[in-house]
Steps between C-alpha positions, in 0.01 A plus 500: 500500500614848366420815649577672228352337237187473699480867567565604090205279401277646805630823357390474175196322541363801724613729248292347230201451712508880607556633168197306357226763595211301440561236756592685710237701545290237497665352801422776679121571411329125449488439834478860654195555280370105592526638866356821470172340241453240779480741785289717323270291358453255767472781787146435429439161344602114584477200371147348451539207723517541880675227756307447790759330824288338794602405765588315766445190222572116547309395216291601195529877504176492280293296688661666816389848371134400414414470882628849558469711126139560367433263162505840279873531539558143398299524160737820417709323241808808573545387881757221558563406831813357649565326807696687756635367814485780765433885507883567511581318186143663323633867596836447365345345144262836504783715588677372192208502259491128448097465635272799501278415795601283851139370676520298834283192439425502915379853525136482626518898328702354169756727561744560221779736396642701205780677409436855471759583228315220270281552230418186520424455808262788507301379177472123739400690792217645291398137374562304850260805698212510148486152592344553840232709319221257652672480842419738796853421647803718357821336556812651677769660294885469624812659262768307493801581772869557370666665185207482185663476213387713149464351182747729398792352731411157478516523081804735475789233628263287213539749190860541592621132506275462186685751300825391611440119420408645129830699508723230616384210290459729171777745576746168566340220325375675160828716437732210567341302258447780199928626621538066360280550233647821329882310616592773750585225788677294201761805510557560855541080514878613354534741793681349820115535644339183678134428507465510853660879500239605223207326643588663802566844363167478300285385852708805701411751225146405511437502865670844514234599263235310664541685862603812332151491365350344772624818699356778290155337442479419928617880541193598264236344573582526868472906462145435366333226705730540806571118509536362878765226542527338871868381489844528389554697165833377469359154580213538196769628221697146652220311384494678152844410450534148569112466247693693212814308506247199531316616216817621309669122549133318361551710168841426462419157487287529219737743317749225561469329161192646377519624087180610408372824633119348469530181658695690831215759453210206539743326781508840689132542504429144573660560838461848620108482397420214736755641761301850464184363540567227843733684703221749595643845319128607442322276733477293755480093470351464821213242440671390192520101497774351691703383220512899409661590753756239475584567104523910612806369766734396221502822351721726626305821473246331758833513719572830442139639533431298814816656677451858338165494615573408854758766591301774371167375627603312813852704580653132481866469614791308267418220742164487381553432091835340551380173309362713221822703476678139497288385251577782251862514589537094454290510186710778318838319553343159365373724200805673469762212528233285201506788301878543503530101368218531237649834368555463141701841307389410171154373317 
């Protein structure tokens, strides 16, 4: 390993990546204006489905609920309801958006709670009292102790590993593979350079970009929605880090021998759609099927997101996402070191 060498090809890729205008600018405004279109739009709105947690439950939750919940709010094809083990756990899923409504299946006055920084959970509230209509009783409202987290901070750390798990796989993956194409590896392959120093340089370059960008678009959008993080700055931009080089090491992998620039571009979306959609960068999976859940943990963005999410939401300690930061870590050295022996300089 050269210093040297490492730090010209870091060098010049920045260079070209800065002087390209288009991208990036685009960098920069995709997910700032993502951020701000969400916040504005959904300031108001929600999805059209609501989850429902009651608890304490041991069994059915549905047939639990029926003894408790008048038959109207059954038929109402947009309620779901989840089981939920104890008030603690329900508060802490409403604090983080992942049910809209907590109801206590022993309460002889159905008590329930909400989170008042929901939209959701204010459009459920509506449904669960209109369905006491023919009742004389009202039921007893609670709000939900602890931090309540907005929409707005619980999809930002979303929008921003999103965009960089587009930039890392495309920026690394794609531009290897069209530098083999139009045979500009094929002449540094007569330079004393190894593929382990320009694999590296390439992943170093791109994670400089990555949290350079990450940096800006935080900065912005936190001097318009005045984002509230719990923990350790230093410890969230840590977490960013070790999911770009992650990110950075999967799309050198398939740069590693690839030679068509469409067959990397359908390999790139083939795994950063799926890896979008089930490691919850829009929404939550909670009542998803099990099997959900465990596909989401083998993506590394779930890992990422998870431990994000907890040190800005929960002011989580290093101690706290240790195996997630392990996970990352481990996974970008095995991506790195299989990239390095695939790594082909010409077609």
């Amino acid at each position: 390993m050269n210093l040297n060498r490492i730090w010209a090809v870091f060098q010049a890729r920045n260079a070209e990546f800065f002087r390209d205008r288009a991208a990036f600018g685009w960098n920069f405004a995709f997910p700032f204006l993502i951020i701000v279109g969400f916040g504005l739009i959904f300031s108001g709105r929600e999805y059209t489905q609501f989850k429902v947690g009651v608890f304490p439950s041991t069994g059915d939750v549905v047939e639990l609920s029926r003894s408790t919940i008048p038959p109207a709010l059954h038929k109402d094809r947009h309620v779901v309801f989840l089981p939920i083990p104890d008030r603690t756990e329900g508060e802490k899923l409403l604090n983080h958006h992942k049910i809209d409504l907590l109801l206590d299946a022993n309460s002889p006055v159905h008590a329930y709670w909400i989170n008042d920084t929901s939209p959701n959970g204010s459009i459920a509230e509506r449904i669960f009292l209109a369905s006491f209509m023919a009742n004389q009783h009202i039921p007893e409202k609670g709000i939900t102790h602890g931090v309540q987290v907005r929409y707005i901070d619980w999809l930002l750390p979303g929008i921003l590993a999103m965009n960089m798990m587009f930039s890392a796989l495309w920026g690394v993956g794609y531009v290897i593979v069209r530098y083999r194409k139009n045979g500009a590896l094929k002449r540094l392959k007569a330079t004393p350079l190894t593929a382990l120093e320009y694999l590296s340089a390439q992943m170093f370059s791109r994670i400089f970009l990555l949290m350079f960008t990450l940096c800006i678009v935080w900065f912005g959008t936190d001097l318009i929605f005045d984002i509230h993080v719990q923990g350790s700055y230093f410890l969230i931009s840590l977490i960013f880090l070790l999911g770009g080089l992650n990110l950075c090491s999967i799309g050198l992998i398939l740069a590693a021998r690839g030679t068509s620039e469409e067959f990397t571009s359908g390999i790139l979306n083939f795994i950063s759609w799926p890896m979008m959609f089930l490691s919850e960068v829009w929404f939550s999976l909670e009542g998803s099927p099990p099997w959900v859940h465990t596909l989401s943990r083998f993506f590394p963005l779930t890992h990422l997101l998870t431990a994000a999410r907890r040190v800005m939401s929960d002011g989580a300690s290093f101690a706290d996402v240790r195996w997630e930061c392990g996970i990352l870590l481990f996974s970008t050295l095995i991506c790195l070191s299989v990239a390095a022996l695939l790594f082909s300089w010409n077609e």
